[in-house]
GUMITOR-980920 format. One record per residue (C-alpha): residue in three letters; x, y, z. Coordinates in steps of 0.02 Angstrom, whole numbers, padded with zeros to 5 digits, always signed. Each point is the difference from the previous one (the first is absolute). Layout:
N
AlaXYZ
...
***
This chain:
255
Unk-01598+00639-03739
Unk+00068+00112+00141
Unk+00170+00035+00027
Unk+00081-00074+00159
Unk+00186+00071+00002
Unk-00047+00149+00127
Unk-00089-00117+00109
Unk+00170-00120+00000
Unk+00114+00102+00018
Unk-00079+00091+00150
Unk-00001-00148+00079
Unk+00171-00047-00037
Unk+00063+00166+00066
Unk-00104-00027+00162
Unk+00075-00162+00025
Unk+00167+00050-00041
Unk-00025+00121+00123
Unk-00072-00124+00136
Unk+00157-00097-00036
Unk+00149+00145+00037
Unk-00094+00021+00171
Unk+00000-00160+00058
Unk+00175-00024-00062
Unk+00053+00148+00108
Unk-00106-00042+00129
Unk+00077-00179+00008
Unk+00203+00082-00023
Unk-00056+00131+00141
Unk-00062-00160+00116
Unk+00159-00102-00037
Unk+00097+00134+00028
Unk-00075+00020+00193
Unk+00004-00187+00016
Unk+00156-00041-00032
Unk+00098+00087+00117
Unk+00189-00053+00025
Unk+00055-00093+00178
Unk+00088+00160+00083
Unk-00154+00121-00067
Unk-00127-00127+00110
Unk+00109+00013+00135
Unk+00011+00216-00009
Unk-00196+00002-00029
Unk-00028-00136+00149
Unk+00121+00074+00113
Unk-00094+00178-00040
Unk-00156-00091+00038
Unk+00056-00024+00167
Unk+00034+00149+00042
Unk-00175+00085-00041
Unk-00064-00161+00114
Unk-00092-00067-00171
Unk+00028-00168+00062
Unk-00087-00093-00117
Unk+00083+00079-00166
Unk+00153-00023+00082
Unk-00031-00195+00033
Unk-00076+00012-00179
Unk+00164+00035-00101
Unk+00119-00104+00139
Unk-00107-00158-00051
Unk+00003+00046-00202
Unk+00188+00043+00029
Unk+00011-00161+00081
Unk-00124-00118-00141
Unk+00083+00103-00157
Unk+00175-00012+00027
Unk+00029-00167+00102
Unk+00187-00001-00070
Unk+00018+00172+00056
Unk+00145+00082+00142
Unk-00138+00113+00051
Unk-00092-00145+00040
Unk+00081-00032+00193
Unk-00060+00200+00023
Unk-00158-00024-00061
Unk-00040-00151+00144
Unk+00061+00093+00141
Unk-00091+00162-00054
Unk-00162-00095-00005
Unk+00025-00081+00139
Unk+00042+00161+00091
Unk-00160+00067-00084
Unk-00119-00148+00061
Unk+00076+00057+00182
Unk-00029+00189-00018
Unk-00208-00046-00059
Unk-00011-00093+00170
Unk-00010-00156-00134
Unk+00088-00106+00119
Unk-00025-00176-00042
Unk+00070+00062-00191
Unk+00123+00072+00044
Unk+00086-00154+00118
Unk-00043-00107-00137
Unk+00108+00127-00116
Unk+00127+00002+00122
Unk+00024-00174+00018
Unk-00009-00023-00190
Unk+00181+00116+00003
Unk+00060-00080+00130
Unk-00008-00168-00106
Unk+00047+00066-00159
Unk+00142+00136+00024
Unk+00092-00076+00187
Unk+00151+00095-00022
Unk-00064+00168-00052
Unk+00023+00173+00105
Unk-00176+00011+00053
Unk-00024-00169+00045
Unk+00021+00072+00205
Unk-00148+00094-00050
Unk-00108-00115-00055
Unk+00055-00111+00142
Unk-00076+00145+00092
Unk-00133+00049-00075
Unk-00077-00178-00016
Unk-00008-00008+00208
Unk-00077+00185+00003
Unk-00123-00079-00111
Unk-00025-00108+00118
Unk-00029+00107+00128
Unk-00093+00127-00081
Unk-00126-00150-00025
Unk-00003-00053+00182
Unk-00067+00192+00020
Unk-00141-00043-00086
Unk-00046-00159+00071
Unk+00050+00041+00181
Unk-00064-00184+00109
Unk+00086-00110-00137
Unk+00173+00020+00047
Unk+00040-00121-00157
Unk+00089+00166-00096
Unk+00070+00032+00159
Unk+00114-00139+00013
Unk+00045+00009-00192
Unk+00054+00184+00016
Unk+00101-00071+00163
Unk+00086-00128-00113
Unk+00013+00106-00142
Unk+00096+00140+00130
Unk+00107-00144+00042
Unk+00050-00083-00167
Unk+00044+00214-00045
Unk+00117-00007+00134
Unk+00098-00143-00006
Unk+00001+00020-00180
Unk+00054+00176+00013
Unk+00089+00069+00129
Unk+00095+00132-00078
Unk-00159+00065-00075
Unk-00083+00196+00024
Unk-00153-00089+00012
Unk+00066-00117+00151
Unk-00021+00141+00154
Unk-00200-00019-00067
Unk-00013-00180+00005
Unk+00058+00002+00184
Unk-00120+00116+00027
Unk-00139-00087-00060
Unk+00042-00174+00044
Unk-00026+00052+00184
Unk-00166+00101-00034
Unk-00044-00165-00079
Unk+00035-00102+00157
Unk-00071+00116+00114
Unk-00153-00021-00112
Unk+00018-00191+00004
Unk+00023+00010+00194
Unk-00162+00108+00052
Unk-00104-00095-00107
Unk+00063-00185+00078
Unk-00033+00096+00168
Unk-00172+00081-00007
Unk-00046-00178-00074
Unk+00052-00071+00166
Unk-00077+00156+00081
Unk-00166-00049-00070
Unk+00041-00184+00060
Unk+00019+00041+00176
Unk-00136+00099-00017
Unk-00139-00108-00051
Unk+00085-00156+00124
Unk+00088-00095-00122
Unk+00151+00008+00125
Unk+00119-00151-00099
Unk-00012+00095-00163
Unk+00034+00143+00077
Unk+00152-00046+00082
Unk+00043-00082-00172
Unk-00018+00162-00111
Unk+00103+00101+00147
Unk+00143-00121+00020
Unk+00014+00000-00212
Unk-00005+00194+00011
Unk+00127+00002+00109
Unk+00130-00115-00064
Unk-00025+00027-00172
Unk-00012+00214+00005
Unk+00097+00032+00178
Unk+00042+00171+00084
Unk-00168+00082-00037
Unk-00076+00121+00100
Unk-00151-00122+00064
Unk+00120-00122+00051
Unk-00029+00027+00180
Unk-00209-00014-00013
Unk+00041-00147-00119
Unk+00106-00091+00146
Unk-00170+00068+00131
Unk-00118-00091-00129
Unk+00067-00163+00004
Unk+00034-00010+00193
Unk-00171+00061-00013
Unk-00062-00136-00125
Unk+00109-00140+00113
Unk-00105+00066+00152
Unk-00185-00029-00049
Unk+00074-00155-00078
Unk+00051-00059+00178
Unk+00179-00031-00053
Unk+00080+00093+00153
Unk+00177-00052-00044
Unk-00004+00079-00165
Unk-00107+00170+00053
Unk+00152+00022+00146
Unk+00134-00035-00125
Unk-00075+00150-00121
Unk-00026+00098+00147
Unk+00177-00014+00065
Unk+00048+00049-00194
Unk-00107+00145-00002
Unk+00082+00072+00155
Unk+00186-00050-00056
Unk+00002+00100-00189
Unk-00137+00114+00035
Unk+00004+00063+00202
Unk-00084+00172-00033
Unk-00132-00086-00116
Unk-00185+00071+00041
Unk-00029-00202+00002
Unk+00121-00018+00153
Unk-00087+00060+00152
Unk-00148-00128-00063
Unk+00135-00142-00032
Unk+00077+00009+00170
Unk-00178+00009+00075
Unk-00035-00165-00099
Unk+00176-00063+00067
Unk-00048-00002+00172
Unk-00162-00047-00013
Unk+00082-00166-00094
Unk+00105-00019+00141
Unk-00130-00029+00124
***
């Protein structure tokens, strides 16, 4: 009968051997895995800086699923929030913001995320330019940041763009009633201008706003209205381009 020790204990070896390397393979694995709260936030924050965006939004969110009971946790939400907004991932990174907002009201970068969460906003309403939807969260947003924070650095910003966000708001309402005038549809016209102008006043189309509707009230055949406008036009805006044809109107109203 042949002997089988050799055979046995070659494979015994071999599997012993399989065994050690998987072992360290597993301890070398753990080791990389289990990185502590303020190493996350050193590797994320590194991340960042080489623009690796996604690695960096990769160990923020483990941070942030590993170590829910953690300090480093409040860090960890703002930095991938920040993160979402640096990838141009804009609709993450307002919902991030908001999430801070709800969870840690009181902390020091709460201004910022106050902030950031309208530039979200806005940075959307880049992207979809007709739908002014974004537009008028960013304005609110810009708002809310202000009254909430007056005192704060980021405050001198959020004046800033609250008005680029009305000017926005205004042109659009106005080349809508542009395009009303335009194609005859005189009463929405005059409806889209007079909003524009009471709700987003003192912009620099006011005066052709005012011409429109007088305009509008003309073809309409409401004479008492055009001459009002008119008369308006002349009054805030005397050196308007739309004046010499508004007093030309005037008197030919008069007879």
């Amino acid at each position: 009968m042949p002997r089988l020790g050799f055979s046995f204990n070659s494979g015994f070896y071999i599997l012993l051997l399989i065994s050690i390397f998987l072992l360290v393979g597993c301890t070398s694995t753990n080791k990389k895995d289990n990185l502590s709260p303020g190493e996350l936030i050193a590797q994320g924050k590194q991340q960042v800086k080489i623009k690796s965006y996604n690695k960096a939004k990769d160990l923020f969110q483990q941070l942030l699923e590993d170590y829910p009971d953690s300090r480093e946790r409040v860090q960890a939400l703002i930095y991938l929030a920040n993160t979402n907004y640096l990838d141009r991932e804009y609709e993450e990174a307002k919902f991030h913001y908001q999430k801070f907002i709800e969870l840690y009201p009181a902390n020091r970068f709460v201004d910022r995320a106050y902030f950031y969460r309208a530039m979200s906003d806005f940075r959307m309403r880049e992207i979809a330019t007709r739908d002014q939807t974004n537009t008028l969260a960013a304005l609110e947003g810009f708002e809310e940041a202000m009254k909430r924070f007056p005192k704060s650095p980021f405050y001198p910003k959020a004046v800033q763009k609250k008005e680029e966000c009305r000017k926005i708001l205004a042109t659009s309402e106005f080349e809508v009633g542009k395009f009303y005038y335009r194609t005859g549809h005189y009463q929405s016209a005059i409806s889209r201008l007079q909003n524009m102008r009471e709700t987003y006043p003192n912009q620099g189309f006011a005066d052709e706003a005012i011409y429109l509707i007088a305009e509008s009230y003309l073809e309409e055949e409401n004479y008492s209205k055009a001459k009002v406008n008119y008369l308006e036009l002349l009054k805030k805006f005397p050196k308007s381009e739309f004046s010499l044809e508004a007093r030309v109107r005037l008197r030919t109203l008069r007879q």
